[in-house]
DOMI-477868 format. One record per residue (C-alpha): residue in three letters; y, x, z; residue number from 0. Coordinates in Angstrom, 2 decimals, padded with zeros to 5 digits. Each point is the difference from the previous one (the first is absolute). Layout:
BEGIN
> ala/Y/X/Z/NUM .
...
This chain:
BEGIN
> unk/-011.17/042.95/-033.23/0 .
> unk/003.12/001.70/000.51/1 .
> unk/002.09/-002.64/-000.66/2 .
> unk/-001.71/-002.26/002.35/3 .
> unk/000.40/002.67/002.48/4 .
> unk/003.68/-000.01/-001.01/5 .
> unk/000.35/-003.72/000.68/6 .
> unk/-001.77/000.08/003.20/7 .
> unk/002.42/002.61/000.96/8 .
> unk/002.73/-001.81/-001.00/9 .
> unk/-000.63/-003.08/002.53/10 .
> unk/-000.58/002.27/002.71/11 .
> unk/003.21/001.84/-000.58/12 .
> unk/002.08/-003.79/-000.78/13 .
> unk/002.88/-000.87/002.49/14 .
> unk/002.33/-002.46/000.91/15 .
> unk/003.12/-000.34/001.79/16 .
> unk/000.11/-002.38/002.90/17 .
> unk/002.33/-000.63/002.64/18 .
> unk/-001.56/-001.08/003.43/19 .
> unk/001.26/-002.89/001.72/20 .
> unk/-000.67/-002.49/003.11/21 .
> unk/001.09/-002.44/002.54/22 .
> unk/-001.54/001.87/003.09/23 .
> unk/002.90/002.15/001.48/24 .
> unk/-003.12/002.46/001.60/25 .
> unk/-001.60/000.73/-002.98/26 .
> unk/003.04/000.70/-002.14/27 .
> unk/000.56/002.87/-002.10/28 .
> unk/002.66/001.32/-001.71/29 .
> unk/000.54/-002.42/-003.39/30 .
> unk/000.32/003.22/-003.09/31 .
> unk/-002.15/000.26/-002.84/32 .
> unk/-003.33/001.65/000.22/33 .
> unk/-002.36/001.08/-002.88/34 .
> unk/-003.86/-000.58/001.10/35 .
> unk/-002.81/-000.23/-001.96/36 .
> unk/-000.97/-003.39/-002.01/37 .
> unk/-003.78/000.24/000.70/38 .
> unk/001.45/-000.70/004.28/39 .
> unk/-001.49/-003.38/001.42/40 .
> unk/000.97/-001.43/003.07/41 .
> unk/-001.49/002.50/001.99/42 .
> unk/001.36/002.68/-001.92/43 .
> unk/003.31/-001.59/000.64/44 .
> unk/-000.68/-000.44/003.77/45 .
> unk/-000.37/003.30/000.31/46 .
> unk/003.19/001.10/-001.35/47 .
> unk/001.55/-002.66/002.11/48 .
> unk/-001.51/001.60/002.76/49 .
> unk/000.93/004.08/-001.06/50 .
> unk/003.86/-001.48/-000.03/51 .
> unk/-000.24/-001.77/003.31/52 .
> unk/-001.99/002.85/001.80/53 .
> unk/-002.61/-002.19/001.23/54 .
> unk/-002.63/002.39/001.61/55 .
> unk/-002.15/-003.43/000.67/56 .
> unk/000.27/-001.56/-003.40/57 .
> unk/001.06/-003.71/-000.84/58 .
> unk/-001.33/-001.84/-002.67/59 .
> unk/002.11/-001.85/-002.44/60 .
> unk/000.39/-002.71/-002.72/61 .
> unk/001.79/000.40/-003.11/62 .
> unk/002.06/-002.45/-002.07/63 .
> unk/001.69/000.43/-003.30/64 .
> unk/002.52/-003.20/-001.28/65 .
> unk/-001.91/-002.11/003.24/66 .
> unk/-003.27/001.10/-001.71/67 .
> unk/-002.57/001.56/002.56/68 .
> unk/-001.40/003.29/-001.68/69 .
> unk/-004.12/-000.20/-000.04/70 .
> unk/-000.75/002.82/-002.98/71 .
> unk/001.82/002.84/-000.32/72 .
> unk/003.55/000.48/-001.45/73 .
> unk/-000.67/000.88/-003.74/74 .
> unk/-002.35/-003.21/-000.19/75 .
> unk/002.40/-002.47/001.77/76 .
> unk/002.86/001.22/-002.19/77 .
> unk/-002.38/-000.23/-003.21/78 .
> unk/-001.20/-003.34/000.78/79 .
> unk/003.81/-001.46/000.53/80 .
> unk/001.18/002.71/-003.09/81 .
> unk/002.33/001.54/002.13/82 .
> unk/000.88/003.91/-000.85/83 .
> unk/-000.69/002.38/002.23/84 .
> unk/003.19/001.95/-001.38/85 .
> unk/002.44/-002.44/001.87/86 .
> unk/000.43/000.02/003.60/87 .
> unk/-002.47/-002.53/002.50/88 .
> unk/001.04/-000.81/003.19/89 .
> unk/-002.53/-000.14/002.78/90 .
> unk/000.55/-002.53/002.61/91 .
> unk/-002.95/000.88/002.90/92 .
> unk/-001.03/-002.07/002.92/93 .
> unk/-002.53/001.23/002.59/94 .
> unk/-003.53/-001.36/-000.50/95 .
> unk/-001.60/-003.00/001.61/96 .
> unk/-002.84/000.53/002.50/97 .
> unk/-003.27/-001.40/-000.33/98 .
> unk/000.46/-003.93/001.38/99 .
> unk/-002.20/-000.90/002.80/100 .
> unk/-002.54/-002.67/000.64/101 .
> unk/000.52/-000.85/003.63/102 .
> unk/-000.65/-003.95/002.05/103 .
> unk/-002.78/-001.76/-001.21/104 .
> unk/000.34/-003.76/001.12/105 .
> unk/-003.56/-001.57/-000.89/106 .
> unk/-000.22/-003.90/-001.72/107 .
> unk/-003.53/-002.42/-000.35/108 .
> unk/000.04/000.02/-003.22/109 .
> unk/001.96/000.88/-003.44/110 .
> unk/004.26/000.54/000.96/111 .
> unk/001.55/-001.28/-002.86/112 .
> unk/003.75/000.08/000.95/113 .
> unk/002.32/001.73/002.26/114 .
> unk/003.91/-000.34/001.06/115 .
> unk/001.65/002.45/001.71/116 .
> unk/002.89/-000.86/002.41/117 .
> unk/001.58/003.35/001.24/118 .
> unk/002.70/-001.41/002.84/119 .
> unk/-002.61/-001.13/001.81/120 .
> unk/-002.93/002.50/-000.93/121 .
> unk/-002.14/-003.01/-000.68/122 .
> unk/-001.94/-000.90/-003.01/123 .
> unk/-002.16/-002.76/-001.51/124 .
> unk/-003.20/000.17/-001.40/125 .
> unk/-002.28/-002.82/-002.28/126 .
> unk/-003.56/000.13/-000.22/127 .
> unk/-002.67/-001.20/-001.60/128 .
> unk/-001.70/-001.42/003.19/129 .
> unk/003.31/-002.63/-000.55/130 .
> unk/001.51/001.44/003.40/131 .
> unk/003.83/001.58/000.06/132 .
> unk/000.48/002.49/002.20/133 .
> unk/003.07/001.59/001.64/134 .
> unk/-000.05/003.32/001.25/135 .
> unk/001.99/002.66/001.71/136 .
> unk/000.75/003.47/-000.93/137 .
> unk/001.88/003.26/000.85/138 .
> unk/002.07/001.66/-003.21/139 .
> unk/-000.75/003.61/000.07/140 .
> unk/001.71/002.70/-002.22/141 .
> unk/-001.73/003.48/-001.38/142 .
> unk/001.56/003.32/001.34/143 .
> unk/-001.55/002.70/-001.81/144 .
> unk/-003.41/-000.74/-000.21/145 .
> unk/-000.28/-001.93/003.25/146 .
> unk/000.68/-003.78/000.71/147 .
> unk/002.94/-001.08/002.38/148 .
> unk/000.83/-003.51/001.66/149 .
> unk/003.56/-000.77/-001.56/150 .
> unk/-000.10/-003.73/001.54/151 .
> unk/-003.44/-000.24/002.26/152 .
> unk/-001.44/-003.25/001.19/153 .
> unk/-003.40/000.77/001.75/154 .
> unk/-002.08/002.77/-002.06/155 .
> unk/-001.02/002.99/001.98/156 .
> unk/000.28/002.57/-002.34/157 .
> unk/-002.65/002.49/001.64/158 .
> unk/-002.40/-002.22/-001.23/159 .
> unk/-002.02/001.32/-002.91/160 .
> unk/001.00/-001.83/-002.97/161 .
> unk/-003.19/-001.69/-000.74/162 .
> unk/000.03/-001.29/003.19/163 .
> unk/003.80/-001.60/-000.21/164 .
> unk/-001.73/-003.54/-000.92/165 .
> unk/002.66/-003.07/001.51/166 .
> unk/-000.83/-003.02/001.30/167 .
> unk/001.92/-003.20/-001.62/168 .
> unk/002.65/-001.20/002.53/169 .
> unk/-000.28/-003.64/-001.49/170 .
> unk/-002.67/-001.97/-002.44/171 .
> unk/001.04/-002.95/-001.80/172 .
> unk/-002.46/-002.74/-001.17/173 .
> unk/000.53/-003.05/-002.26/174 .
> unk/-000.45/001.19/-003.53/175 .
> unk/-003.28/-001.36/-001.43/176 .
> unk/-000.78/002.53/-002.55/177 .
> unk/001.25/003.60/-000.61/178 .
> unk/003.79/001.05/000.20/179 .
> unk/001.65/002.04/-002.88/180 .
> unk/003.33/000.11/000.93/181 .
> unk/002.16/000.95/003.57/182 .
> unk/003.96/000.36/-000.08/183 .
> unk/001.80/000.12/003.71/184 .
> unk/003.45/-002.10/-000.92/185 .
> unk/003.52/-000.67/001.74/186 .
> unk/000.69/-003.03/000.93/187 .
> unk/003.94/-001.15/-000.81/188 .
> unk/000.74/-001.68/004.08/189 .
> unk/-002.10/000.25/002.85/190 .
> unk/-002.19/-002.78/001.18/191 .
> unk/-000.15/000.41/003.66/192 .
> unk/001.40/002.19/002.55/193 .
> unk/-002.95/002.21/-000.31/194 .
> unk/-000.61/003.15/-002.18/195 .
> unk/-002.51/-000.62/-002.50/196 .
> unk/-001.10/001.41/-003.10/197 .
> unk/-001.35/-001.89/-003.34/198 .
> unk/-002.75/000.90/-002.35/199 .
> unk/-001.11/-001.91/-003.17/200 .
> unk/-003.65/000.38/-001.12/201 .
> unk/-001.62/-001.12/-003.35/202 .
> unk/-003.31/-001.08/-000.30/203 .
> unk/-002.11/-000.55/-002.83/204 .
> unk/-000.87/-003.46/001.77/205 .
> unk/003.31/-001.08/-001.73/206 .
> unk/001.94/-000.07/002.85/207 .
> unk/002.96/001.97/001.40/208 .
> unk/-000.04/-000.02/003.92/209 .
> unk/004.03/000.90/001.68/210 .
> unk/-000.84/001.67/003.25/211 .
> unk/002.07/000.57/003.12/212 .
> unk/-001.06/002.91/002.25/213 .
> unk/001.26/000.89/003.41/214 .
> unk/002.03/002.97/-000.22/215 .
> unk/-002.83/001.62/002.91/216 .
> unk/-002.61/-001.11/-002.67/217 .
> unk/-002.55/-002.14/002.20/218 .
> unk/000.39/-003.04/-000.80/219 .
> unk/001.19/-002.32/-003.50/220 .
> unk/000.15/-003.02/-001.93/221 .
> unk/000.21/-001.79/-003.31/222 .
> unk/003.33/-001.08/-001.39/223 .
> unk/-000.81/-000.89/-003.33/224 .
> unk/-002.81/-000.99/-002.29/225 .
> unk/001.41/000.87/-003.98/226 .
> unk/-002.65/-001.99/-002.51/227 .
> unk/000.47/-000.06/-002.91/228 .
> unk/-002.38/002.17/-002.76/229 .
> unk/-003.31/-001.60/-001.03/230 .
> unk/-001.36/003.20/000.17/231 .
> unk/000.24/003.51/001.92/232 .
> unk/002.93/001.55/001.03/233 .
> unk/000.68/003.83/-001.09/234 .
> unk/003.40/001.02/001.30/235 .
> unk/003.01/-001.16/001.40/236 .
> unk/003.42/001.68/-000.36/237 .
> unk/003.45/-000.61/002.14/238 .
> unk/003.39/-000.09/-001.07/239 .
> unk/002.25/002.24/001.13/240 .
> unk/001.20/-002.79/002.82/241 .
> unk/-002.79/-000.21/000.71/242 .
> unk/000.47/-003.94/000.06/243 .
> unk/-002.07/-000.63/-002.83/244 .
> unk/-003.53/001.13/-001.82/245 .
> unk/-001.66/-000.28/-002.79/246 .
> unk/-004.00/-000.05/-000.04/247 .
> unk/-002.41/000.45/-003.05/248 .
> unk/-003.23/-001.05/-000.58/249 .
> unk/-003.33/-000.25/-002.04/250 .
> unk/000.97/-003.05/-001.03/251 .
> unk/002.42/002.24/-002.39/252 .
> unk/003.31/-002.07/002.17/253 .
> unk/002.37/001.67/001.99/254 .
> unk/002.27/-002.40/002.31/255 .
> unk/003.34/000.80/002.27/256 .
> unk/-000.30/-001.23/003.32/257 .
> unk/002.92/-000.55/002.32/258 .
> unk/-000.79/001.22/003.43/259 .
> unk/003.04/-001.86/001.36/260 .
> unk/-001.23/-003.66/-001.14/261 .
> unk/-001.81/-000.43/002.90/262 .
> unk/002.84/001.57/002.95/263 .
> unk/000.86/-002.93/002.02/264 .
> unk/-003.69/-001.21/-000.11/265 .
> unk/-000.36/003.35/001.77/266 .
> unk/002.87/-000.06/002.68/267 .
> unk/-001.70/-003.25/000.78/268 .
> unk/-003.37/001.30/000.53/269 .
> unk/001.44/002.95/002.47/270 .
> unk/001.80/-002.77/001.87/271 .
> unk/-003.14/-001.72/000.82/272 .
> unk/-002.16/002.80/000.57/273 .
> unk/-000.31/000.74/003.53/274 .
> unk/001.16/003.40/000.96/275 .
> unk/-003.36/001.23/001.29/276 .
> unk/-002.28/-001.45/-002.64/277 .
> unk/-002.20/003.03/-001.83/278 .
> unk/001.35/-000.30/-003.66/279 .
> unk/-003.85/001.20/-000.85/280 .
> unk/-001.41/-003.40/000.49/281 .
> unk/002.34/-001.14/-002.96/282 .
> unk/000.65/-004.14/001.86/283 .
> unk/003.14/000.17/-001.88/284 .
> unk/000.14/-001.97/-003.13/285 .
> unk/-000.67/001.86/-002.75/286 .
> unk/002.26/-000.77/-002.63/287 .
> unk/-001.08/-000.36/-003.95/288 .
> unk/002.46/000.75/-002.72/289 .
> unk/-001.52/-001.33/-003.09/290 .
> unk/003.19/-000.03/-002.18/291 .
> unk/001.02/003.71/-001.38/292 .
> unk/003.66/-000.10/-000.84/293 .
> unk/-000.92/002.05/-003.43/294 .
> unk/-002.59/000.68/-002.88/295 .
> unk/000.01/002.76/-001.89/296 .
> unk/-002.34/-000.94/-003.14/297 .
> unk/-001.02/002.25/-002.81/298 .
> unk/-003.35/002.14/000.69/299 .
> unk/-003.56/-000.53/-001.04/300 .
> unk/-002.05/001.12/002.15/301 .
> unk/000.47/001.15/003.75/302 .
> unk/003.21/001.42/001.31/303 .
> unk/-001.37/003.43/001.64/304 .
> unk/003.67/000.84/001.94/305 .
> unk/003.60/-000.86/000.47/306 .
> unk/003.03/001.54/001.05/307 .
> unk/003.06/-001.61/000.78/308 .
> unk/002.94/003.88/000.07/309 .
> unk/003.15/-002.78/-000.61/310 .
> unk/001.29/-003.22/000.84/311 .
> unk/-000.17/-001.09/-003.28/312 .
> unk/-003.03/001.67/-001.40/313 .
> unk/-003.93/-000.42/000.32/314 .
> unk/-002.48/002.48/-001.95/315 .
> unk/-003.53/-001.19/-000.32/316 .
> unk/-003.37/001.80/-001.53/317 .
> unk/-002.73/-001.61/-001.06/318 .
> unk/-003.42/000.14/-001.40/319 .
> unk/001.12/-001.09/-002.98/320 .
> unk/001.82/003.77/-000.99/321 .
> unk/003.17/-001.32/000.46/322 .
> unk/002.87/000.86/002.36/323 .
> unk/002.18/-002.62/000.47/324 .
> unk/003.91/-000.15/001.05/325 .
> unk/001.59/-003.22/001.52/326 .
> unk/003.15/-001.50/000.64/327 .
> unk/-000.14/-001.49/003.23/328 .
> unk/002.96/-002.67/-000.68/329 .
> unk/-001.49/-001.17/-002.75/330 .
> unk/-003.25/000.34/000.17/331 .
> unk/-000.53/001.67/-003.21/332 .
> unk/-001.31/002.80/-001.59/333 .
> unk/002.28/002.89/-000.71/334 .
> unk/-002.15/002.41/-001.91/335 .
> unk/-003.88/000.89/-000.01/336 .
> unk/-001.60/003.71/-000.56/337 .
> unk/-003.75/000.23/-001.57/338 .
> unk/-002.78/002.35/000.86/339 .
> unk/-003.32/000.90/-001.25/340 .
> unk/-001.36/-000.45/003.47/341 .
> unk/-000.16/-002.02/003.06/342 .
> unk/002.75/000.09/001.71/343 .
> unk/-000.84/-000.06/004.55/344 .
> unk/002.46/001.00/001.13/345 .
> unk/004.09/001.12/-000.10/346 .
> unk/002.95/001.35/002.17/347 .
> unk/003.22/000.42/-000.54/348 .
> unk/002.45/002.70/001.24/349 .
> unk/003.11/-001.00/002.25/350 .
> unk/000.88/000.86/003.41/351 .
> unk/-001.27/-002.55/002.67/352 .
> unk/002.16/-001.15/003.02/353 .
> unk/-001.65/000.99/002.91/354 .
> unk/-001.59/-002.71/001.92/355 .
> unk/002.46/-001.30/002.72/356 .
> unk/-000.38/-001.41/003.34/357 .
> unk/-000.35/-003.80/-000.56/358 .
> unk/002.65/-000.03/003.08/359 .
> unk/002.21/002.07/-002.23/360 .
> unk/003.52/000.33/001.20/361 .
> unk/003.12/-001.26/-002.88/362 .
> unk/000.68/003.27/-001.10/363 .
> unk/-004.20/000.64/-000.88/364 .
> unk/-000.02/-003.64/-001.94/365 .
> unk/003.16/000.95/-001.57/366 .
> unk/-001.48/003.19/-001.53/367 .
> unk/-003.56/-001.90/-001.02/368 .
> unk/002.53/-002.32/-001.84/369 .
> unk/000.36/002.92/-002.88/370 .
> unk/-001.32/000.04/-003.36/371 .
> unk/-002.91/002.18/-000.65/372 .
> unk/000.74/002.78/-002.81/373 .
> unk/-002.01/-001.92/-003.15/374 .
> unk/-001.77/003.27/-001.58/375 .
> unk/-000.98/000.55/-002.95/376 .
> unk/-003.75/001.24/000.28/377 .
> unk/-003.08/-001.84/-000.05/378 .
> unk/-003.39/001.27/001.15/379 .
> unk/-002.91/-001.95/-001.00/380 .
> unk/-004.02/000.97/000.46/381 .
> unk/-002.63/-001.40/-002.03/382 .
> unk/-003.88/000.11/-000.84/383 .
> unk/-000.43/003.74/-001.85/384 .
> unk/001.43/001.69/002.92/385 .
> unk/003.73/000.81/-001.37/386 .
> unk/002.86/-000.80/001.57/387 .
> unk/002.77/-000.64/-002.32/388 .
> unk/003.65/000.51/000.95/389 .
> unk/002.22/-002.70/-002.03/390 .
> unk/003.69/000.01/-001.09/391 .
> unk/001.86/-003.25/000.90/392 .
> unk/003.15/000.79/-001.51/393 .
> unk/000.01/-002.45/-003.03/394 .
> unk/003.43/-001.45/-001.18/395 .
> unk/000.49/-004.10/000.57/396 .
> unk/-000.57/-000.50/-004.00/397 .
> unk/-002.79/002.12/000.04/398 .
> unk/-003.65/-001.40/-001.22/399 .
> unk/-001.67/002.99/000.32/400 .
> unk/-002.50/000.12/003.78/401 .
> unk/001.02/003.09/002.41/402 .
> unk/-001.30/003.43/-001.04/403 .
> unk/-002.01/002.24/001.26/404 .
> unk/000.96/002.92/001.33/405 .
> unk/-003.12/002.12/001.27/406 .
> unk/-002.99/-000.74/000.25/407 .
> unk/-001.82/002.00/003.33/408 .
> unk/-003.86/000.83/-000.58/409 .
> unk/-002.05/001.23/002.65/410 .
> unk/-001.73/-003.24/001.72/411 .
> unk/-004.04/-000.67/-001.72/412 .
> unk/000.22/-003.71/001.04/413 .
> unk/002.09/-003.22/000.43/414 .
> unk/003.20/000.69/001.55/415 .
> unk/000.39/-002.01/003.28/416 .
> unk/003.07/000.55/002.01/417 .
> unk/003.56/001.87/-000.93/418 .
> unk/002.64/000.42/002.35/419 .
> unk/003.36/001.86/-000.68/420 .
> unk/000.71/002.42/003.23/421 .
> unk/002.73/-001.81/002.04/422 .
> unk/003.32/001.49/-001.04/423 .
> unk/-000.82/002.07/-003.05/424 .
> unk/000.63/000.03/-003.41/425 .
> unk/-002.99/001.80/-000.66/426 .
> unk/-002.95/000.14/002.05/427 .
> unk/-002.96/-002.82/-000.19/428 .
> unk/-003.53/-000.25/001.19/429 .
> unk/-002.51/-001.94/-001.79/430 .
> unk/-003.52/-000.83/001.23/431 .
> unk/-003.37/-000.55/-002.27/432 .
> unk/-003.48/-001.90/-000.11/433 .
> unk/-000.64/003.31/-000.67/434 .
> unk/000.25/000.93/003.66/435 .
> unk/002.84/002.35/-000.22/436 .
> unk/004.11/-000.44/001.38/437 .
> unk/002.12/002.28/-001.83/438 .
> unk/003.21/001.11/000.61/439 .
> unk/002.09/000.46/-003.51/440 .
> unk/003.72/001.01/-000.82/441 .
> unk/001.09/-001.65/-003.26/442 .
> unk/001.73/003.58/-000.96/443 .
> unk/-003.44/000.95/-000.58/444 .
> unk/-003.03/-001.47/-001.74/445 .
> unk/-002.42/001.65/002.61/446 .
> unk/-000.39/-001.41/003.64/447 .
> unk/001.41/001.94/002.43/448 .
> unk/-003.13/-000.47/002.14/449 .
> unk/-003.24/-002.05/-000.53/450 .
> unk/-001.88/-001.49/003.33/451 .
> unk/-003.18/-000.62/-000.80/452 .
> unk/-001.25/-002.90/003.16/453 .
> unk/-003.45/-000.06/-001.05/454 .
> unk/-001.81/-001.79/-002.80/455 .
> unk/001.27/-003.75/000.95/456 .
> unk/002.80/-001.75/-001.36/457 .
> unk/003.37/000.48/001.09/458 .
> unk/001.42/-003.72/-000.16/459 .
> unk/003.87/000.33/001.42/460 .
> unk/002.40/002.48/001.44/461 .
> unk/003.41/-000.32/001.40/462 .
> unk/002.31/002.60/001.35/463 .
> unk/000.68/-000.72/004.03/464 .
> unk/003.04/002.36/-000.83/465 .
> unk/000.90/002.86/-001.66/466 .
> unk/-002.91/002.50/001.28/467 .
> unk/-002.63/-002.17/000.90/468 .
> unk/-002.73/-001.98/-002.45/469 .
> unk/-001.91/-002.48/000.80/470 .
> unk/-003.17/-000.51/-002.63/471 .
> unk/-002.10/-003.04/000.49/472 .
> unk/-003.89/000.34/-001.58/473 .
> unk/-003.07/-001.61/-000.17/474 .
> unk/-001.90/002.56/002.01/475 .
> unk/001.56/-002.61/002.58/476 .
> unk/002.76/002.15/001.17/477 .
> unk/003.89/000.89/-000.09/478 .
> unk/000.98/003.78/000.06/479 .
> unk/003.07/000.98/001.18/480 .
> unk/001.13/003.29/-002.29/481 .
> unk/003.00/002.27/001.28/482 .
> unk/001.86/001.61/-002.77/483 .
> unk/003.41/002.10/-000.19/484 .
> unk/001.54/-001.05/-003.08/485 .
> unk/003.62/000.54/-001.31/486 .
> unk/001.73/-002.74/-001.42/487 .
């Protein structure tokens, strides 16, 4: 008895030496070594932070240790990576997130399945399940404190009470036969007319993909292009960094490039003859069909789930067949291929994107979209048991082993959906779930930084409309918008 009494006493009485550091200039205090008790979490810890800064209203904070959030105390995260409390740990502290908050509600007819974000413009694109597209404006709000603030507004009163902040789409489009599963809003290399337009590809699992061009006041449009090619559904479509190109994937188990260029003069034509007051909703232009892909990427078994396209030279597919495929563009062969125990829906993978420009951009702006996007090195990919698994895609050229992977994040109960790196971070993604949940995660951490738990129905896609606002799109018929102050 004693001697348990003895030992008890012992891990009460343990310390450490730490030194405190961090990047905020307010909260900084003075970097010498302190001795504090091992048993301290990080609320212990906040509260010292808060004795040295004199904080009589106190400030919670995060602690990391080697880019490692701290979610036990000290003793047990320095026992689990067997690191002695007898040498020195330095303390790097950020101030702590606040709760994210649910805010627009923009109701659908049916299941949304997909969402795009375009931030320039505060637009985005929705597909649904009743085999309509929709295009909708929003304001992009910011949290200060605990209250939400329009950073960039459009046309949202915020006195409104937040279950009552339910939009209106500002255009529907209609020509898709069966239900969409894929939006992505797209550049377009030269301009076709004089006029400001935007363009929008949608994927249906009729087997078609339908080019759109909107009016940059969003009431009226018309169809460009017809892409058919799959004998069979059409999951996803990804871009290439030009945006000039995209590849599409199927449940056929095909993916094909498509040039979105083949068709330009055929276009300049059709705005030549158009009159100038004609509404572009009643779609008398001739539509044009491009039957002929310029590409086939051949290899999977079963349906390709979801594609990416992060370089020029570079397309990553998943599949139902537990495979994660990487392709060389050129040649139209497969680089390498990862296996999993599971079905693999969906992937993302972390860069930093351009920002969407202007389609009237000036030299300098096409100049600058002209650069080559940072190729990283991290692979997220969700699949049917409800982990996401983070992947290493540093393997040398003569290398036959698959990618690695790195962590593996468990906290989802159902099929992962949707993931989506934060724009301009290193670090942050948010993932969404069948099992009606979007949750917020930082990879220096195997616990989400927040959960958001929608209601029982699926989440089915997310995208990021920039770096604080989420857009989740569900099968309770409707697409949140979720404000959130993250750090990169």
């Amino acid at each position: 008895m004693e001697i348990e009494n003895e030992t008890e006493e012992k891990k009460q009485t343990e310390t450490v030496q730490v030194i405190f550091t961090t990047k905020y200039k307010e909260y900084q205090v003075i970097e010498t070594p302190f001795e504090i008790p091992v048993s301290l979490t990080r609320y212990g810890l906040s509260e010292v932070i808060n004795h040295l800064l004199g904080k009589e209203k106190p400030i919670p904070f995060e602690f990391l240790i080697n880019e490692e959030f701290l979610r036990t105390s000290l003793k047990q995260f320095l026992d689990e990576k067997n690191l002695s409390s007898e040498k020195q740990v330095t303390l790097e502290y950020v101030p702590a997130l606040p709760q994210p908050k649910q805010f627009n509600q923009f109701l659908h007819d049916d299941w949304v399945s997909a969402v795009d974000g375009k931030n320039s413009f505060n637009i985005f694109a929705t597909g649904c399940y009743d085999n309509l597209v929709r295009i909708w404006k929003s304001g992009l709000y910011k949290l200060k404190g605990n209250e939400i603030e329009e950073k960039k507004p459009i046309h949202v009163n915020l006195n409104q009470n937040q279950n009552q902040n339910q939009e209106q789409p500002s255009l529907i489009l209609s020509h898709h036969s069966k239900p969409i599963k894929s939006v992505k809003w797209l550049k377009f290399n030269e301009n076709i007319s004089n006029q400001k337009y935007h363009l929008l590809l949608s994927a249906s699992l009729d087997e078609q993909i339908i080019l759109w061009k909107i009016s940059s006041n969003l009431n009226s449009y018309s169809i460009l292009t017809k892409f058919i090619g799959h004998s069979e559904g059409i999951n996803d479509i990804a871009l290439n960094p030009k945006r000039n190109l995209f590849c599409s994937c199927g449940n056929d188990s095909l993916c094909f490039i498509w040039d979105i260029n083949d068709k330009k003069n055929e276009y300049q034509n059709q705005e030549e003859n158009q009159e100038e007051n004609q509404n572009e909703n009643q779609n008398e232009n001739k539509i044009i069909e491009n039957n002929t892909p310029i590409a086939s990427l051949r290899g999977h078994t079963q349906a390709v789930s979801a594609a990416i396209w992060p370089s020029q030279s570079s397309i990553y597919t998943t599949s139902y067949d537990y495979t994660i495929k990487k392709w060389d563009v050129e040649k139209q062969s497969l680089v390498w291929e990862a296996f999993s125990k599971n079905t693999i829906h969906c992937l993302h993978y972390n860069q930093y994107e351009y920002p969407y420009l202007n389609f009237e951009s000036n030299q300098n702006q096409n100049q600058n979209q002209n650069q080559t996007r940072k190729e990283s090195e991290l692979l997220l990919t969700g699949h049917s048991d409800g982990i996401i698994r983070l992947w290493d895609n540093r393997i040398p050229s003569n290398s036959e082993e698959s990618c690695v992977i790195k962590t593996l994040f468990k906290s989802h109960t159902s099929w992962i959906s949707s993931l989506k790196w934060k724009p301009n971070s290193d670090f942050v993604f948010a993932s969404g779930s069948y099992d009606g949940s979007v949750k917020i995660w930082d990879i220096r951490t195997k616990i989400p930084l927040f959960t958001l738990k929608r209601n029982s129905e699926k989440i089915l896609d997310i995208d990021w409309l920039d770096s604080q606002n989420l857009l989740t799109a569900s099968a309770d018929q409707t697409v949140k918008q979720i404000i959130l102050k993250i750090s990169n």
